[in-house]
Each structure stands twice: as structure tokens, then as C-alpha cells.
N, C-alpha and C positions, 0 to 999 in steps of 0.2 A: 635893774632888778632881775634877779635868775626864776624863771617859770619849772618850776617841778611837779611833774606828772606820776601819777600813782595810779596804778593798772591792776585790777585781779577780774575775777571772772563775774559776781556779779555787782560790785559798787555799791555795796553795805557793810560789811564788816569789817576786810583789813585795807583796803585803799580808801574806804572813806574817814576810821580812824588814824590812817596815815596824814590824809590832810587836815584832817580837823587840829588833830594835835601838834604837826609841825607849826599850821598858822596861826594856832594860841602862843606858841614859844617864839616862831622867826619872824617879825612884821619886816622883814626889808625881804624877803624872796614872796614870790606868788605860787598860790598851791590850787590845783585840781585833782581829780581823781575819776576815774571812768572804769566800765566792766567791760569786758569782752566778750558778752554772752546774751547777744541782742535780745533773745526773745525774755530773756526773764528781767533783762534791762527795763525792756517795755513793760511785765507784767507787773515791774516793782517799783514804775518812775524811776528809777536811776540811770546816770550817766552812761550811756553808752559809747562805747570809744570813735572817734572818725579820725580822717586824716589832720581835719584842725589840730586836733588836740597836741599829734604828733608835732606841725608844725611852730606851735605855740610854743613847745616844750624843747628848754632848753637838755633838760635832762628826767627822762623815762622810767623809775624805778617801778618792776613786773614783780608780782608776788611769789609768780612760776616758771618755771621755763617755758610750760607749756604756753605760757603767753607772751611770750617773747616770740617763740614761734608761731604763732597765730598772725603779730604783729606782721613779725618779716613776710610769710606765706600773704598776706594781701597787700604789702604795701612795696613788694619787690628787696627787700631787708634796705631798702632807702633811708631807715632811721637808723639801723641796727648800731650805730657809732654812738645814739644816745640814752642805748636801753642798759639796764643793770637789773641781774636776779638777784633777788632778796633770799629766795627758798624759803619762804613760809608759807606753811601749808594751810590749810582751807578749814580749819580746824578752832577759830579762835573765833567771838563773838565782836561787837560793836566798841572800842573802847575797853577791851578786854584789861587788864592789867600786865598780862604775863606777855600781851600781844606789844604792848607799848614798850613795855625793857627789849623787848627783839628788836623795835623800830630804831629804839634811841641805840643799841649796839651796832646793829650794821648801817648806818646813815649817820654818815658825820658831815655836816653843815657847817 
């Protein structure tokens, strides 16, 4: 089974309708999703990202570049071979609908 990681800055809106809705649709891959942005990680209970997650994940899909960059900058870009930018921006709510045609266009499973 392939582990798919989903990355935005806080792990409520587009990384967590990422996994939510890829694991409704794929039950043969494994799905997480984590934020980047520890302190509001904390303030909101969500996922905060660590290097498990990285090493768990077969493949790293980042909402931004800037988080792709975040990632390399702490972790030496040791993962960098498993990240992919999405370019979606910070702009879309929970489950959004407009947010899910983006998902299902750029991520083909």
C-alpha cells in the first residue's frame, strides 16, 4: 500500500480535505495530512508535520512552494525526491467544492 502525505500550512482546510476525500475514494493507498505552522497547529489540535510523517510517506503532496521549502530548509531537502507542488492557494474552506475539482485535476492515483 502507497502512504500519501498532504501538507499545507495549517491542517484544516486543503490538506485535510485532501485526505479526507482521497480515503473516501482510494481504500487501497494510506492517507495523512499535516500543517506546517506549529504554533497554530497547536492552537487548533491539528497535525503538525515531523520528520515521521516524511519518512512514512511514500509521496508528499505541498499545497505551496513555500512549503516545500520549509520542508527542505529543516530537513536538509532529504525528502525533496518525494515532494510535489500542487499551487493551491490558501484561499479555499474545508471540503470546499471548487477546492475538490483542483484536487481530483492535479493528483492522478
Amino acid at each position: 500500500m502507497k502512504n500519501i502525505l498532504f501538507v499545507c500550512s495549517a491542517n484544516k482546510q486543503r490538506s485535510k480535505t485532501a485526505e479526507d476525500y482521497f480515503a473516501s475514494k482510494y481504500t487501497n493507498y494510506n492517507f495523512d495530512s499535516v500543517g506546517t505552522n506549529q504554533k497554530i497547529c497547536n492552537k487548533d489540535g491539528t497535525n503538525f508535520i515531523t520528520e515521521a510523517h516524511l519518512i512514512w510517506a511514500d509521496e508528499v503532496y505541498v499545497m505551496e512552494q513555500r512549503h516545500k521549502k520549509q520542508i527542505n530548509e529543516h530537513t536538509e531537502r532529504k525528502y525533496r525526491h518525494k515532494i510535489i507542488v500542487l499551487s493551491i492557494p490558501d484561499r479555499f474552506k474545508y471540503y470546499q467544492k471548487e477546492l475538490i475539482s483542483i484536487l481530483e485535476e492535479k493528483i492522478q492515483l
